[in-house]
C-alpha positions as CSV (number, residue, x, y, z in Angstrom):
1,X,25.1,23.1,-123.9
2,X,24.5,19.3,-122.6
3,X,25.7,18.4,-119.6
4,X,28.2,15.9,-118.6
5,X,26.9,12.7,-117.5
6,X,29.5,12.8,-114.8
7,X,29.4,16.6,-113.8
8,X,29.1,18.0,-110.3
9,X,25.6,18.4,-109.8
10,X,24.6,14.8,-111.1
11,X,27.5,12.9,-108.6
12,X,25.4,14.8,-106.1
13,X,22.2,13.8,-107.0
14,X,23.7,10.3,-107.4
15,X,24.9,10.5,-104.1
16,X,22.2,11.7,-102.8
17,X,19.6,9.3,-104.5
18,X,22.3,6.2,-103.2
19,X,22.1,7.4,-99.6
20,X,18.5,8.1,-99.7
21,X,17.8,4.0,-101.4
22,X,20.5,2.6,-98.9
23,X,18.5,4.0,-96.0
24,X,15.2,2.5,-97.4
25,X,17.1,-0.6,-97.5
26,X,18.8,-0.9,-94.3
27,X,14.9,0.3,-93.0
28,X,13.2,-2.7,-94.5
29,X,16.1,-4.7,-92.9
30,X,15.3,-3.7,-89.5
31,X,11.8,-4.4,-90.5
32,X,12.3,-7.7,-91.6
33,X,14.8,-8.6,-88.7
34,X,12.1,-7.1,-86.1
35,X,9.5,-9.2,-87.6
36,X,11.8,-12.6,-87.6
37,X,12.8,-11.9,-83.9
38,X,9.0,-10.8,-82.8
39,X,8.0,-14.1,-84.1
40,X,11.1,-16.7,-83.3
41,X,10.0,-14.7,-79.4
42,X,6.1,-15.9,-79.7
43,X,7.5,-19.0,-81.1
44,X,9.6,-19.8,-77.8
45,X,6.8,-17.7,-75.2
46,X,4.0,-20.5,-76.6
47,X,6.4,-23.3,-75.9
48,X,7.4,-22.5,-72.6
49,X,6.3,-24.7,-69.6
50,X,4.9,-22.4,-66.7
51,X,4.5,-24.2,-63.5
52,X,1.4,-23.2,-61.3
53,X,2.1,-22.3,-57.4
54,X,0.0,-24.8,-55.0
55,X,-1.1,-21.6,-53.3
56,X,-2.6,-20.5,-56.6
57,X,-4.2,-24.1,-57.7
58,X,-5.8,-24.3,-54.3
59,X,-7.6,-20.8,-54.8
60,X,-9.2,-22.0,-57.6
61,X,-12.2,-22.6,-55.4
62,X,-12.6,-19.5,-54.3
63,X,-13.2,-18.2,-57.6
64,X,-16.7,-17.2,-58.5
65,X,-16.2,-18.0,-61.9
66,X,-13.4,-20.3,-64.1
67,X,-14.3,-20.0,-68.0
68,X,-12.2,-22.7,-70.2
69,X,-12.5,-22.0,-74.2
70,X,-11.1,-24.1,-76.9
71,X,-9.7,-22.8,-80.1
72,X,-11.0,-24.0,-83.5
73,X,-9.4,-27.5,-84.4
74,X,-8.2,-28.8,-86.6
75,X,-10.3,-30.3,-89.5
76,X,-7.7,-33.2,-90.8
77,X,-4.3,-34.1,-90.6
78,X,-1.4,-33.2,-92.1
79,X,0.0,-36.6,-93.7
80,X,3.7,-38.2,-94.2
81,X,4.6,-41.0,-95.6
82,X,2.8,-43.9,-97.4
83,X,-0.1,-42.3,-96.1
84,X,0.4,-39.6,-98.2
85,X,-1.7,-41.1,-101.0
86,X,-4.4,-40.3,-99.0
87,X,-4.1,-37.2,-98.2
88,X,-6.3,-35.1,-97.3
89,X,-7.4,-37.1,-94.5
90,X,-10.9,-35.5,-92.6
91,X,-10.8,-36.0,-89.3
92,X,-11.1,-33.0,-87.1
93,X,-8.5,-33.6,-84.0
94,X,-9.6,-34.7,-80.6
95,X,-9.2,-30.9,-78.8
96,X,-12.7,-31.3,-77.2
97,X,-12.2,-34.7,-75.6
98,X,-8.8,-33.3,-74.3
99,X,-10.6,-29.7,-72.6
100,X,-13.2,-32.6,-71.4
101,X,-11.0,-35.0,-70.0
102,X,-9.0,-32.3,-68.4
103,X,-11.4,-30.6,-66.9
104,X,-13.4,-33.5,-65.3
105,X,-9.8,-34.7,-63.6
106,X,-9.0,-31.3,-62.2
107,X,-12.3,-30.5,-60.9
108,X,-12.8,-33.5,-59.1
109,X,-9.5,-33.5,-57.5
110,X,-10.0,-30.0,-56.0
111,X,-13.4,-30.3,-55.6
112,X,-14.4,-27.0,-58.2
113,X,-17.7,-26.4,-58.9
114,X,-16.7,-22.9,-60.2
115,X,-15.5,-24.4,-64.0
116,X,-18.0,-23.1,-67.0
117,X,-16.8,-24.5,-70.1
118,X,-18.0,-22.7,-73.3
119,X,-18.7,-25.5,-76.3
120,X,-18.2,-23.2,-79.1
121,X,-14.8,-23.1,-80.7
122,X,-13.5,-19.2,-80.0
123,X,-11.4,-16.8,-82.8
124,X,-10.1,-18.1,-86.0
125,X,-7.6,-20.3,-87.2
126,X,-5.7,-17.2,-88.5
127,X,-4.7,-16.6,-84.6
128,X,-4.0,-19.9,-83.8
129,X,-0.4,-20.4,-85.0
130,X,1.5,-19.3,-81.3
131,X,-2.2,-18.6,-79.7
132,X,-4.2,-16.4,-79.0
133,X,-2.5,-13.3,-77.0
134,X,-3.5,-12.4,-73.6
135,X,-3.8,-9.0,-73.8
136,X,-6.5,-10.0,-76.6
137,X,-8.3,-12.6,-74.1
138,X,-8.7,-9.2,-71.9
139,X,-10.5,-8.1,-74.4
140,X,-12.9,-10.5,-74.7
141,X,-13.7,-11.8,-71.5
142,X,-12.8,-9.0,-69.5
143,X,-11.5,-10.2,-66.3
144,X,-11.6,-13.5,-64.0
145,X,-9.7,-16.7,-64.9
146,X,-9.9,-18.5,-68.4
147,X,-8.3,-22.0,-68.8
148,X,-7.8,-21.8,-72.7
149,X,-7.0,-25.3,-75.0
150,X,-5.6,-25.1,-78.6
151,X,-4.1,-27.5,-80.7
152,X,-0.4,-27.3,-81.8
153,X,0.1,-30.3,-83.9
154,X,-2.4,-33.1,-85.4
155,X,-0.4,-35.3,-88.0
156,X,0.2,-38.9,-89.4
157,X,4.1,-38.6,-89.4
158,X,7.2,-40.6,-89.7
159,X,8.9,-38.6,-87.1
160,X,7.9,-40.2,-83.8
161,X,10.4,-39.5,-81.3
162,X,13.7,-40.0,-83.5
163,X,15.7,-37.2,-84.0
164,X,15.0,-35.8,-87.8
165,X,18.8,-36.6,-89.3
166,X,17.5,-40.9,-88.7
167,X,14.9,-40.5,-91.3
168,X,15.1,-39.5,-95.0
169,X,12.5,-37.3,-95.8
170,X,12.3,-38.9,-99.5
171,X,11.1,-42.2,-98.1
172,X,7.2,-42.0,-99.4
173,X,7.2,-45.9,-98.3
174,X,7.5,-44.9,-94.8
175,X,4.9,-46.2,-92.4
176,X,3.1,-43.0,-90.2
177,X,2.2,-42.7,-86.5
178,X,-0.2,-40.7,-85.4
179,X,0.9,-38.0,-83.6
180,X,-1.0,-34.9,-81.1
181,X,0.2,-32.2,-79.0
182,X,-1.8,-29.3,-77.7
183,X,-1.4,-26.9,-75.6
184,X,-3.3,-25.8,-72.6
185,X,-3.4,-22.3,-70.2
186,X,-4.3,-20.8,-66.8
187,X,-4.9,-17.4,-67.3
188,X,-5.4,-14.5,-64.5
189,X,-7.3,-11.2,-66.7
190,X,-7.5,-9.1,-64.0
191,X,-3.8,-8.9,-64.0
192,X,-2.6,-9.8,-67.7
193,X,-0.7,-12.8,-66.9
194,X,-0.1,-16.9,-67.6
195,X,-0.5,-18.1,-64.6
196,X,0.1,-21.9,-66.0
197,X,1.1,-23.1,-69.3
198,X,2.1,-26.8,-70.6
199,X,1.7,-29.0,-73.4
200,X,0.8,-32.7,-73.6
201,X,2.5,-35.0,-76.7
202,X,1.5,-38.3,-77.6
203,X,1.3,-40.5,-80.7
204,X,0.8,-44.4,-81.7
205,X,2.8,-47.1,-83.1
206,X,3.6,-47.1,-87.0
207,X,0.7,-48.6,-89.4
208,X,0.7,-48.2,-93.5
209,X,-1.1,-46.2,-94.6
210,X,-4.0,-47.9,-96.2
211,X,-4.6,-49.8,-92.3
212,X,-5.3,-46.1,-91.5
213,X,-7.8,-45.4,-93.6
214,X,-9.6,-49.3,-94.0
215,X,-12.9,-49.4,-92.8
216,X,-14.1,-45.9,-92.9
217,X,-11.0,-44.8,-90.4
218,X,-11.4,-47.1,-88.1
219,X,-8.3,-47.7,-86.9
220,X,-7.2,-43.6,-87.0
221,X,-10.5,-43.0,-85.1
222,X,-9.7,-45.5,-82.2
223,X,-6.4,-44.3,-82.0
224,X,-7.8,-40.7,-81.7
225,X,-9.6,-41.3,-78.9
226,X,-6.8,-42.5,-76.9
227,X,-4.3,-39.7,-77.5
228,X,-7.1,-37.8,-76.6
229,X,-7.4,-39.2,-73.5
230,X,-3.9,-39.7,-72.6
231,X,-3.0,-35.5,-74.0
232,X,-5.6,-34.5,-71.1
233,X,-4.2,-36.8,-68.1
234,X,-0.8,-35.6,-69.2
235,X,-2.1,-32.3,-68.8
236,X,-4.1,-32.7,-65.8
237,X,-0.7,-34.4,-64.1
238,X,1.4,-31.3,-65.0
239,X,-0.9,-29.1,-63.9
240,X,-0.6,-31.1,-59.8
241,X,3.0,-30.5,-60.7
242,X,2.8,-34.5,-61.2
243,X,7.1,-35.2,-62.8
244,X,6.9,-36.9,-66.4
245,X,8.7,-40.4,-66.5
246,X,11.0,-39.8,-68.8
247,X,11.2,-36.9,-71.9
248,X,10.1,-39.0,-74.3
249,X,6.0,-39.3,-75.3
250,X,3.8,-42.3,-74.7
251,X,3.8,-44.9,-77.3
252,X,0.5,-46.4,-77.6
């Protein structure tokens, strides 16, 4: 005799099957929610300014050894605007002028002889979208300090400094800045901890698109050597505690 499609023991089986896929699906909820707020927290932890103690800075010296590492930049820009047409554009980002600049301003000022940069580029550009973790620095280096420079941001851009509801993002006419921001560390391994973080920001006027690119770059080159420039004195002046004007970034 065939069962009932509705009798006891398939409800409860039903049931049980419904309670057993609902907790599989409130699971990979929890999962996906973890995952959203783990990264939204390494998001806002790589953004965060950390200001260094004068104590601290002035200890520098007495260091036997200060290693500063770049990550892996950035081999072209991203592109907005009329420069679009363009796009790709291949012109790796200034991070080793900025580490350079940096590090000859801060050395001179407190006198460190201490400072060993290391030229090649460390881990890949799979790490490098909120850094590379401490804990995983430890690893590498073992202990001491590391002063660590990675780039958050290379672009031509319409955005600039406006706030993003002044701009339609349909306007392919639009003339593009060129925009940088990276990021730069003092880390302490024998503890685990940022002992300084910052960032520096700064981008150009507006030019169309094909003034960026006439002349083999010329004019996207210049222009990259300044912001490179200006990104490491604007990190060098945070890191002697040194107030920004205002809270907008240098035009230039």
């Amino acid at each position: 005799m065939l069962k009932s499609p509705c009798d006891h023991d398939t409800l409860e089986m039903i049931s049980r099957n419904g309670r057993l896929l609902g907790l599989v699906a409130l699971i990979w909820l929890l999962c996906s929610l973890q995952g959203c707020i783990l990264e939204l927290y390494d998001s806002i932890k790589s953004d965060l300014d950390i200001t260094l103690e004068a104590q601290q800075r002035d200890q520098l010296k007495t260091r036997t050894e200060i290693l500063a590492i770049n990550y892996v930049p950035w081999p072209s820009l991203s592109v907005q605007g009329d420069a679009s047409r363009y796009s790709p554009i291949s012109l790796e980002d200034p991070l080793q002028t900025v580490k350079e600049r940096f590090l000859a301003t801060v050395a001179g000022v407190l006198g460190l002889t201490n400072v060993r940069p290391m030229e090649d580029p460390r881990f890949s550009p799979s790490k490098m979208r909120y850094g590379v973790a401490v804990s995983e620095l430890v690893g590498v280096f073992g202990h001491g300090y590391v002063i660590d420079f990675q780039t958050t941001s290379w672009s031509l851009t319409v955005w600039g400094d406006e706030t993003i509801w002044q701009f339609n993002m349909t306007n392919a006419a639009a003339p593009a800045l060129l925009a940088y921001r990276a990021r730069a560390r003092l880390i302490d391994l024998d503890w685990g901890q940022t002992r300084w973080q910052t960032k520096c920001y700064v981008h150009t006027e507006s030019h169309k698109g094909e003034e960026w690119v006439a002349n083999d770059h010329a004019l996207l080159k210049a222009k990259r050597d300044q912001v490179a420039a200006l990104c490491g004195e604007q990190l060098a002046d945070k890191f002697f505690g040194k107030e920004e004007p205002d809270s907008k970034p240098p035009t230039y």
